[in-house]
PASEBA-1860 file (N, C-alpha, C; in nm, 3 decimals):
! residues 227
1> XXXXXXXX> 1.043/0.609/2.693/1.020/0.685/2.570/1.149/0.689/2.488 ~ 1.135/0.697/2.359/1.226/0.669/2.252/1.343/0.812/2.247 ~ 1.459/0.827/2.235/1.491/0.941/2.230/1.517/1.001/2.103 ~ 1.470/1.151/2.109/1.462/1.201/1.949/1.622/1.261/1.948 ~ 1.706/1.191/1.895/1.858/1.224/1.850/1.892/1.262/1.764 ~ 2.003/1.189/1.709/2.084/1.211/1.559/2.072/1.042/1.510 ~ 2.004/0.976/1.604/1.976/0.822/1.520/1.830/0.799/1.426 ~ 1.816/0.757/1.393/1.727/0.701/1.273/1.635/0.601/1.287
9> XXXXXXXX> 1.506/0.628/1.254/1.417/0.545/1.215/1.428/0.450/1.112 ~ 1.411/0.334/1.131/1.429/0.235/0.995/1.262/0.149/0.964 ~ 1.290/0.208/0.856/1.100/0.199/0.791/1.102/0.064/0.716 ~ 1.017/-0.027/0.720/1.019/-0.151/0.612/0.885/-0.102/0.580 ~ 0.897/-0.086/0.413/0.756/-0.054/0.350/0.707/0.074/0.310 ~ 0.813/0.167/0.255/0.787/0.307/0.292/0.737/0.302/0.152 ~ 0.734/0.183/0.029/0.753/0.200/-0.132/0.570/0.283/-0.103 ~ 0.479/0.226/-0.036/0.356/0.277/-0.083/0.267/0.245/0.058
17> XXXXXXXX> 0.132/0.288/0.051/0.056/0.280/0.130/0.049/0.309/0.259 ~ 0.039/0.250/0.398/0.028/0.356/0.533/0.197/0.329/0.552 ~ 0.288/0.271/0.479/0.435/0.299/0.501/0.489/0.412/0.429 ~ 0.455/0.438/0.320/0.419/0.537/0.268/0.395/0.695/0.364 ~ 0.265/0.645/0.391/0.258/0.778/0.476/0.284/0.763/0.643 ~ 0.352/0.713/0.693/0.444/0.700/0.787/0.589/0.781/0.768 ~ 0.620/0.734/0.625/0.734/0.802/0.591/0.738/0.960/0.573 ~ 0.601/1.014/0.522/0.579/1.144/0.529/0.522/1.251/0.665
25> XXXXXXXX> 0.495/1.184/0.756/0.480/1.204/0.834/0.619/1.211/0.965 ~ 0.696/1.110/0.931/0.788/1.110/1.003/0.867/1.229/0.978 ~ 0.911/1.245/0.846/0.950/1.331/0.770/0.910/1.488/0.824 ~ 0.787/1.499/0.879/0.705/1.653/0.847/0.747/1.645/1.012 ~ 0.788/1.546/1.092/0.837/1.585/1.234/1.000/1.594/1.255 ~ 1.030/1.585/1.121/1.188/1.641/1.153/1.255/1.503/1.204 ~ 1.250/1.336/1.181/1.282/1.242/1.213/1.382/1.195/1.113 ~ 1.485/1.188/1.159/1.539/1.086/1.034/1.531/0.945/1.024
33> XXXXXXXX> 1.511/0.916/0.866/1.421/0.776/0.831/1.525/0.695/0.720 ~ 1.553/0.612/0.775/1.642/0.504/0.706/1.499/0.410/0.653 ~ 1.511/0.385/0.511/1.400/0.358/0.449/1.487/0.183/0.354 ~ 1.415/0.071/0.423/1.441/-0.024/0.334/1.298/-0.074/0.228 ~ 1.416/-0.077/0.097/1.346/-0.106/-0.019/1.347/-0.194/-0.098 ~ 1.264/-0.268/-0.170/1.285/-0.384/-0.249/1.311/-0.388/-0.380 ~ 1.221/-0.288/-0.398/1.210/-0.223/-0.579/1.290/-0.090/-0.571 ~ 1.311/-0.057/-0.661/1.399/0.088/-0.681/1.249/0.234/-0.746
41> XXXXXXXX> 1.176/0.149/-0.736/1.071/0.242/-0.851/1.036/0.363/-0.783 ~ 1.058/0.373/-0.580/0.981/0.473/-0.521/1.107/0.504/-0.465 ~ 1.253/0.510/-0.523/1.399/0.604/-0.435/1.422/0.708/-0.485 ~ 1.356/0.754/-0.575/1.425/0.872/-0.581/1.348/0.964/-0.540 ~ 1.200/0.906/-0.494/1.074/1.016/-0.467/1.133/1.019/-0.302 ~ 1.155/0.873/-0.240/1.184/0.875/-0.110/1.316/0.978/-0.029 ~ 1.437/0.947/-0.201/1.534/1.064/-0.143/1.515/1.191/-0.146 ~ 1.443/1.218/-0.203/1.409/1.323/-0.223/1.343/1.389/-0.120
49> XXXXXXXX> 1.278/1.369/-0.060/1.208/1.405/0.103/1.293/1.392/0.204 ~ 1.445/1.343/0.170/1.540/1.344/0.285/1.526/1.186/0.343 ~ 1.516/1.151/0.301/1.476/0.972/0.359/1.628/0.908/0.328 ~ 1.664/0.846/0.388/1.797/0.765/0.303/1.753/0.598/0.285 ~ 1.755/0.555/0.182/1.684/0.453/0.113/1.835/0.352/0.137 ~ 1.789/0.252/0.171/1.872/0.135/0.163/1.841/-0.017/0.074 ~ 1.887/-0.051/-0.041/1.794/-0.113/-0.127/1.865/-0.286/-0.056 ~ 1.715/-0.385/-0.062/1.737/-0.517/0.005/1.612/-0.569/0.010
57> XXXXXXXX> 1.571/-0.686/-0.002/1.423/-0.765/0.025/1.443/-0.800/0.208 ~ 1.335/-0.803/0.247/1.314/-0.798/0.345/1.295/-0.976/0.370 ~ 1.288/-1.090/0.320/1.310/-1.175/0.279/1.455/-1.227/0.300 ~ 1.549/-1.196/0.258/1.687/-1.211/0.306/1.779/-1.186/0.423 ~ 1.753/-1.233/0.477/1.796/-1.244/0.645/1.953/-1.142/0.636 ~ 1.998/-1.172/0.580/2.151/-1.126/0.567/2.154/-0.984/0.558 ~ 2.058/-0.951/0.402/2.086/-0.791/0.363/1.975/-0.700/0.482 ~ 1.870/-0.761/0.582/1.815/-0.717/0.640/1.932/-0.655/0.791
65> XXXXXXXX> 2.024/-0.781/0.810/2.095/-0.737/0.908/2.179/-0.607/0.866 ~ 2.270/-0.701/0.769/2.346/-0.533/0.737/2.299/-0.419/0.707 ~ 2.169/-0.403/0.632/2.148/-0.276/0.665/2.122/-0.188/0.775 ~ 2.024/-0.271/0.894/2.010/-0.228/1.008/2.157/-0.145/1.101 ~ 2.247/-0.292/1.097/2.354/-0.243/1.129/2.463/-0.183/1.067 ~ 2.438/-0.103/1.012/2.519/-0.002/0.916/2.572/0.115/1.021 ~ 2.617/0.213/0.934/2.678/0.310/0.993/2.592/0.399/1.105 ~ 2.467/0.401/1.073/2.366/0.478/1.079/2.295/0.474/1.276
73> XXXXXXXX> 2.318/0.439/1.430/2.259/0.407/1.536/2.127/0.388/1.426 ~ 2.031/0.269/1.511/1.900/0.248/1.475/1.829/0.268/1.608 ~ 1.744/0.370/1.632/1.675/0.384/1.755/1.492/0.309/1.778 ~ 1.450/0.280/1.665/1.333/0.223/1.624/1.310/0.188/1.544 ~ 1.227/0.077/1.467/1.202/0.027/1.388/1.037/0.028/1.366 ~ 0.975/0.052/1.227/0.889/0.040/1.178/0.824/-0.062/1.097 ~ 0.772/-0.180/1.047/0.700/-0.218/0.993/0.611/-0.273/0.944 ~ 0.578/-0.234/0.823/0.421/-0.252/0.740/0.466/-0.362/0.631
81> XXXXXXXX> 0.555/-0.440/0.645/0.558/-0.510/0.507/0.454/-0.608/0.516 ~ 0.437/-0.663/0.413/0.332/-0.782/0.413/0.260/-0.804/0.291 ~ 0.177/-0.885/0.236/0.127/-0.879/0.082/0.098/-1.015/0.017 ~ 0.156/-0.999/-0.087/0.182/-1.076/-0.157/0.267/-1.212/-0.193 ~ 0.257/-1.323/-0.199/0.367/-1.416/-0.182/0.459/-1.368/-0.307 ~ 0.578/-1.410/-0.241/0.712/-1.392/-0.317/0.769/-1.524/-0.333 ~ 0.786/-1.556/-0.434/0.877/-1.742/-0.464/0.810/-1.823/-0.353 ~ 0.693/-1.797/-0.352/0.599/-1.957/-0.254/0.624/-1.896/-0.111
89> XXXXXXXX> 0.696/-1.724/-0.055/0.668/-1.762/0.066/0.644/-1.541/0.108 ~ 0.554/-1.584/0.203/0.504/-1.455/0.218/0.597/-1.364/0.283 ~ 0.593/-1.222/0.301/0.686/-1.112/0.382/0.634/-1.103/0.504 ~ 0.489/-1.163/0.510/0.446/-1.119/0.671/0.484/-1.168/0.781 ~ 0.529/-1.289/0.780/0.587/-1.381/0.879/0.769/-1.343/0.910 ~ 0.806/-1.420/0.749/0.974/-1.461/0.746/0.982/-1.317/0.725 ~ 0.965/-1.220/0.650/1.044/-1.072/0.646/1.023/-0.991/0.783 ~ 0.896/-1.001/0.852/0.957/-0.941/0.959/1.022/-1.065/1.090
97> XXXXXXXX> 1.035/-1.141/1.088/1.098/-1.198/1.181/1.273/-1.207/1.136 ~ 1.288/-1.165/1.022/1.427/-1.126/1.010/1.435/-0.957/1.079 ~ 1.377/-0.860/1.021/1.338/-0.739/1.086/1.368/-0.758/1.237 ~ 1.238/-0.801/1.303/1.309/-0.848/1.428/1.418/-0.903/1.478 ~ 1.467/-1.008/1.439/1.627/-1.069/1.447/1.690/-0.965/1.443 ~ 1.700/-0.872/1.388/1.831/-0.756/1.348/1.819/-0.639/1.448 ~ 1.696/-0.618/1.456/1.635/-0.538/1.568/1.694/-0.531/1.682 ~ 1.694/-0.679/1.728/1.767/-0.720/1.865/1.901/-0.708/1.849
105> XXXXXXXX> 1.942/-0.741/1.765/2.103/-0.770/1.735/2.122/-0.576/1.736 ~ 2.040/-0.456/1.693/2.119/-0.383/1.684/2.050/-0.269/1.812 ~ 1.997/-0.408/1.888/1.938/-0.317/2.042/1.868/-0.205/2.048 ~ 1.746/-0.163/1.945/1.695/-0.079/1.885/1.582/-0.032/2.040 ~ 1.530/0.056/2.057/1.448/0.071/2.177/1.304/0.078/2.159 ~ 1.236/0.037/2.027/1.139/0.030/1.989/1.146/-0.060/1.873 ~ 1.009/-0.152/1.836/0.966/-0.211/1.712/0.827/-0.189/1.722 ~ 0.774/-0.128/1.614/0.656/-0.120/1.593/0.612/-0.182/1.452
113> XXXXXXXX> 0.467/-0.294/1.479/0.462/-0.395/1.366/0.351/-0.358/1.351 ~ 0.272/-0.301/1.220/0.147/-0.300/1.184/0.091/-0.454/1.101 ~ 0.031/-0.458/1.199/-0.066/-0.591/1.170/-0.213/-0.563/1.083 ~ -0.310/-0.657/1.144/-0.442/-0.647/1.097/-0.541/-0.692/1.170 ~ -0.645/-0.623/1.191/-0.723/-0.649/1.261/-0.840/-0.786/1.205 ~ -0.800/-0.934/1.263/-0.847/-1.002/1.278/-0.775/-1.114/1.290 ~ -0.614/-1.071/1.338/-0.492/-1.160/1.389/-0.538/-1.163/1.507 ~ -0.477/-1.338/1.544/-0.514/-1.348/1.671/-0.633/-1.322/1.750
121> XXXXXXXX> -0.613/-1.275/1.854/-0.804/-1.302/1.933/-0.854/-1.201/1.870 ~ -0.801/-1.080/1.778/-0.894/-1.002/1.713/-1.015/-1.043/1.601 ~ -1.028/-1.192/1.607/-1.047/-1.234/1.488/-1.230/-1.264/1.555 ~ -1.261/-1.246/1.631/-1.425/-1.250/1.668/-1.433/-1.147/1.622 ~ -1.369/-0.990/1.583/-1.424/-0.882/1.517/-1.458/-0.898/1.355 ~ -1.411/-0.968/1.289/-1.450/-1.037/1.152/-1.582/-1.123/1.151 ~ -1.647/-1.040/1.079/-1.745/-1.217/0.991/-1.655/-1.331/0.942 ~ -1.711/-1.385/0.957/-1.693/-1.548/0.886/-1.601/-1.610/0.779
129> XXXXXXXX> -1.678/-1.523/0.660/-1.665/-1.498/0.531/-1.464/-1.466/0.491 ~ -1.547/-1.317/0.600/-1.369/-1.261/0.593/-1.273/-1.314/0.651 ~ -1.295/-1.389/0.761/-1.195/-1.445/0.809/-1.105/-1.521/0.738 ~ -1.208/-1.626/0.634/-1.197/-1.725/0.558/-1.089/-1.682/0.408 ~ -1.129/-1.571/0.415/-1.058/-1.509/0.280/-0.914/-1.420/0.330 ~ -0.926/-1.397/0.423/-0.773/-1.348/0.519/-0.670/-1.462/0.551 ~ -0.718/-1.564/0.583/-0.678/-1.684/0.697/-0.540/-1.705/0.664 ~ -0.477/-1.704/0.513/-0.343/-1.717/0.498/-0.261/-1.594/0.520
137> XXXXXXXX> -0.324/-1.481/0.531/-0.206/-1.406/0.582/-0.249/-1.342/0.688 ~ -0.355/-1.391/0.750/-0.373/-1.332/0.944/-0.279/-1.462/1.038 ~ -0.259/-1.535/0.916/-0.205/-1.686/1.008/-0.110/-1.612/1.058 ~ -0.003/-1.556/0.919/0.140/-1.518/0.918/0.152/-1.381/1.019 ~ 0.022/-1.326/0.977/0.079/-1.191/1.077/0.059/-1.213/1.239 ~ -0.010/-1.327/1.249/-0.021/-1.364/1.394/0.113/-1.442/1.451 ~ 0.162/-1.498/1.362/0.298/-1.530/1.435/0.429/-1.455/1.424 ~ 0.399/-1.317/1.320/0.457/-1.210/1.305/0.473/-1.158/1.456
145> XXXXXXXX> 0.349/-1.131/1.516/0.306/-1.060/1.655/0.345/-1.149/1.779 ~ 0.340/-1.278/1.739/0.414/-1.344/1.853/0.525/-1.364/1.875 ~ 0.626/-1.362/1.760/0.751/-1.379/1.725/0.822/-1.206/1.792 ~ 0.764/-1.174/1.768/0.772/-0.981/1.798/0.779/-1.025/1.961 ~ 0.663/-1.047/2.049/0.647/-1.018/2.172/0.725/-1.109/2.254 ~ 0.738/-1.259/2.190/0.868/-1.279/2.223/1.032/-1.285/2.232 ~ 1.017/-1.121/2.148/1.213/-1.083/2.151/1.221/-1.070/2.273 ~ 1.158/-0.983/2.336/1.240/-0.922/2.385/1.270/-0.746/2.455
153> XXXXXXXX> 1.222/-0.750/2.301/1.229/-0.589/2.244/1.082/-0.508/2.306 ~ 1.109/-0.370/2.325/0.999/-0.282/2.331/0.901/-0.283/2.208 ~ 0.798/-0.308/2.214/0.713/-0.343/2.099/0.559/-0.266/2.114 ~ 0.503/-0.291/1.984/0.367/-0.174/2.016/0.309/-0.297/1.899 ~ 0.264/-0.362/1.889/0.123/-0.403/1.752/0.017/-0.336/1.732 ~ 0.034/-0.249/1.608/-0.112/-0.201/1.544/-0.208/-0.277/1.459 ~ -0.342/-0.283/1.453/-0.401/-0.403/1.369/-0.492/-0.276/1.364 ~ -0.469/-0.210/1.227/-0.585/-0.171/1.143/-0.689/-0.210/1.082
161> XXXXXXXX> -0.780/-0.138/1.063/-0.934/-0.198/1.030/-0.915/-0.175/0.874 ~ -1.039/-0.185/0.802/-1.032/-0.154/0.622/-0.929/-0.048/0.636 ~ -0.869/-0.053/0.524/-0.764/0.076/0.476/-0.834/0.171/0.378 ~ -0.840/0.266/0.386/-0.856/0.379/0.277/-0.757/0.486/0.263 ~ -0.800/0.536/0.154/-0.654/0.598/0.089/-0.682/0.756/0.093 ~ -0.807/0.825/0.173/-0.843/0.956/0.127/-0.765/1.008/0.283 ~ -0.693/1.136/0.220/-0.664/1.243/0.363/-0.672/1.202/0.464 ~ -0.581/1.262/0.591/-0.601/1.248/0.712/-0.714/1.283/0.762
169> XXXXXXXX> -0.814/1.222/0.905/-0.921/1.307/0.904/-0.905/1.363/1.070 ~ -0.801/1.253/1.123/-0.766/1.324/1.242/-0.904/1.209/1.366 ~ -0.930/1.134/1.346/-1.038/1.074/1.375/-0.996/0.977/1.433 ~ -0.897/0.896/1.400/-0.801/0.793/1.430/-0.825/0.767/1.592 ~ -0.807/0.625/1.645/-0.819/0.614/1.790/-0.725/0.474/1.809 ~ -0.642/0.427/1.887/-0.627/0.285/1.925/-0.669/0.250/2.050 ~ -0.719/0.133/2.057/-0.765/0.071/2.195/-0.726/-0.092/2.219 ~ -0.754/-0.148/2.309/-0.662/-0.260/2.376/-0.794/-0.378/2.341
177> XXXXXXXX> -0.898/-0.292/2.296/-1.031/-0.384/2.310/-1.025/-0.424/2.145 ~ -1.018/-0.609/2.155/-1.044/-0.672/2.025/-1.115/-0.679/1.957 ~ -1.249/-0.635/1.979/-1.373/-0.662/1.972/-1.410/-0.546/1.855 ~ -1.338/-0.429/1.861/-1.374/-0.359/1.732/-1.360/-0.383/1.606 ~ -1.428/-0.326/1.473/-1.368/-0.326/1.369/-1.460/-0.201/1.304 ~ -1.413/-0.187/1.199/-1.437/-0.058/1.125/-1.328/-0.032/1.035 ~ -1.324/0.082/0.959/-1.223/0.128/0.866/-1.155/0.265/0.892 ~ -1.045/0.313/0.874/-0.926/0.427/0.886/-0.900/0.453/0.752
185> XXXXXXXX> -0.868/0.582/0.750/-0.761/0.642/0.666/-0.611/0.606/0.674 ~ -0.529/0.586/0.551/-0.405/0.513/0.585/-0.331/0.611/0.678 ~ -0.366/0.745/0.610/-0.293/0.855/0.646/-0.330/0.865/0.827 ~ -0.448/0.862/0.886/-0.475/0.860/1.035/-0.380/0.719/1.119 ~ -0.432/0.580/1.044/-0.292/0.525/1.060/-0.174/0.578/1.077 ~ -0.089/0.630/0.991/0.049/0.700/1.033/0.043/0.748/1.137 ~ -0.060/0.831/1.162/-0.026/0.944/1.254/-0.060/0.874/1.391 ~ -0.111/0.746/1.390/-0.112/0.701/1.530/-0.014/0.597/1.525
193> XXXXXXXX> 0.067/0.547/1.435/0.197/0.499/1.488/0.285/0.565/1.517 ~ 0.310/0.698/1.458/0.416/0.817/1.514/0.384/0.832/1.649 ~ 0.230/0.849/1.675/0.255/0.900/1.810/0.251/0.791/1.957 ~ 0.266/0.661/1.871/0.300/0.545/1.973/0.427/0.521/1.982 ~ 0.493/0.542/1.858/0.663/0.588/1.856/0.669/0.628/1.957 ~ 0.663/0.790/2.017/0.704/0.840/2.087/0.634/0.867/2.224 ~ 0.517/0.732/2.258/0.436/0.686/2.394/0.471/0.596/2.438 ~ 0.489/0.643/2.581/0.519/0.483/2.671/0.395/0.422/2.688
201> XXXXXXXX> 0.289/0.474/2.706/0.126/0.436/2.717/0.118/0.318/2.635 ~ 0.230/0.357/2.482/0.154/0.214/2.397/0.351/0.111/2.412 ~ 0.354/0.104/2.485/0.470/0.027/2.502/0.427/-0.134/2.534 ~ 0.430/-0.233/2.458/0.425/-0.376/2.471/0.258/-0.419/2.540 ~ 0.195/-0.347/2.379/0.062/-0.342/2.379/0.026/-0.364/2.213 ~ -0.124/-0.463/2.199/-0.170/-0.499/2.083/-0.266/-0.386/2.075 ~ -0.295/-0.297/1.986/-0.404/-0.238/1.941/-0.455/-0.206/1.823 ~ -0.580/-0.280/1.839/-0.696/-0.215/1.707/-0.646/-0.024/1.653
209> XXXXXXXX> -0.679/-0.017/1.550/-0.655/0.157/1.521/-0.766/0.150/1.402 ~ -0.865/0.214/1.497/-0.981/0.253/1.395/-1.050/0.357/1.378 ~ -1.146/0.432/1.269/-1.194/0.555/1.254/-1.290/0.546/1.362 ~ -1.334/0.671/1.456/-1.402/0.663/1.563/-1.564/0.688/1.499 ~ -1.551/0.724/1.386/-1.667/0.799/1.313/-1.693/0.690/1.207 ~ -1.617/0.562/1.176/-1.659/0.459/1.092/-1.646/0.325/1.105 ~ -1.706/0.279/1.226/-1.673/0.122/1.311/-1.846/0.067/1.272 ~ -1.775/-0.069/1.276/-1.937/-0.153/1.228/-1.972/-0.163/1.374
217> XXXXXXXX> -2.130/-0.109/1.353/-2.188/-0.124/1.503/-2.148/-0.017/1.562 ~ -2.176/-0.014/1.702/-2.111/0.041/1.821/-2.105/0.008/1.923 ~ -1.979/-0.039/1.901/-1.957/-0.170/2.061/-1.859/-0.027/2.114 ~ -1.933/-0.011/2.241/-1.854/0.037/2.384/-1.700/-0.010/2.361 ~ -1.597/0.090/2.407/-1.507/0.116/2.384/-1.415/0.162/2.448 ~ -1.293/0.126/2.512/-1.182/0.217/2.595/-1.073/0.257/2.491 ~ -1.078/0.409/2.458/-0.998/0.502/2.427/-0.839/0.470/2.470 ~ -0.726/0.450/2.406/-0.616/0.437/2.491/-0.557/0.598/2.440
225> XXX> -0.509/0.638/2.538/-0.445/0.773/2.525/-0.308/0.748/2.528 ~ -0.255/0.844/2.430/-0.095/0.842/2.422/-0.035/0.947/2.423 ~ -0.106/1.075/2.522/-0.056/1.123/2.605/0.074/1.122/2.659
END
């Protein structure tokens, strides 16, 4: 288990969405959060919550190291980057496998990578259709997750189902079984990577994280507790 100190969480992705509310959540447990940023548009909302913002693309191997290794111990690492291509090449792959690189280099005791649910063998939980319309960036986040499991490092993969943006509902579940899919709140997201942060239960484990009350179907299911 991770120890809660005077070292720092380092967030990739806190500008919006379940990094976003990771960051507020971390925040509402009294964590300190070293927050890397690409754009400047969400630092002063982020300093403002006590976050200390470090500005750098996650893309650049270099400014990814030095920030990690800054003044600051790094005890875990967080991230959600991923998206959009940038100059012909995506963040899901090359930005966190720099993330990782630095990770190791600054001997961090956790990385936690939110993925997507239909990377890798999760991908029989997708129709067809969707697969087809994902395929360029489940490629990347699948070798995101392999590149991860072979640092080294203590690692956790989350692969969320649809994202939605309404309130926590507290509903949230992760399990080891691929076979689910369904949709979460971003905000229930957060709150089950915080509390894999601080579980050995989810230590160098892939898991689905889906609403227990909004999964297509109902395929039988093992609960992982993080207890």
């Amino acid at each position: 288990m991770i120890e809660t100190d005077k070292s720092y969480i380092f967030l990739a992705g806190a500008s919006r969405g379940v990094g976003r509310e990771i960051a507020k959540y971390l925040v509402e447990q009294n964590q300190k959060v070293k927050a890397l940023l690409r754009s400047p548009d969400s630092r002063a909302e982020l300093e403002a919550m006590g976050i200390q913002v470090v500005m750098g693309d996650a893309l650049d191997a270099v400014t990814v190291e030095q920030a990690m290794l800054g003044d600051q111990p790094i005890q875990a690492v967080i991230s959600t980057i991923g998206g959009l291509p940038k100059d012909g090449q995506r963040a899901d792959f090359l930005g966190n496998k720099h993330l990782i690189d630095a990770a190791v280099k600054a001997k961090v005791q956790k990385f936690i990578l939110i993925s997507s649910i239909g990377s890798g063998e999760s991908a029989i939980a997708l129709p067809p259709q969707a697969l087809t319309t994902l395929k360029p960036v489940l490629i990347e986040k699948e070798q995101a997750e392999n590149y991860l499991q072979d640092s080294g490092l203590t690692y956790t993969v989350i692969r969320p189902g649809g994202l939605k943006s309404e309130p926590a509902t507290g509903n949230g579940v992760v399990t080891e079984n691929q076979k689910v899919a369904g949709t979460i709140h971003r905000a229930d997201v957060a709150q089950l990577v915080c509390q894999c942060l601080f579980s050995d239960a989810a230590n160098n484990k892939v898991l689905a994280a889906i609403d227990r009350t909004q999964m297509y179907g109902y395929p039988e299911f093992e609960e992982l507790s993080l207890m």
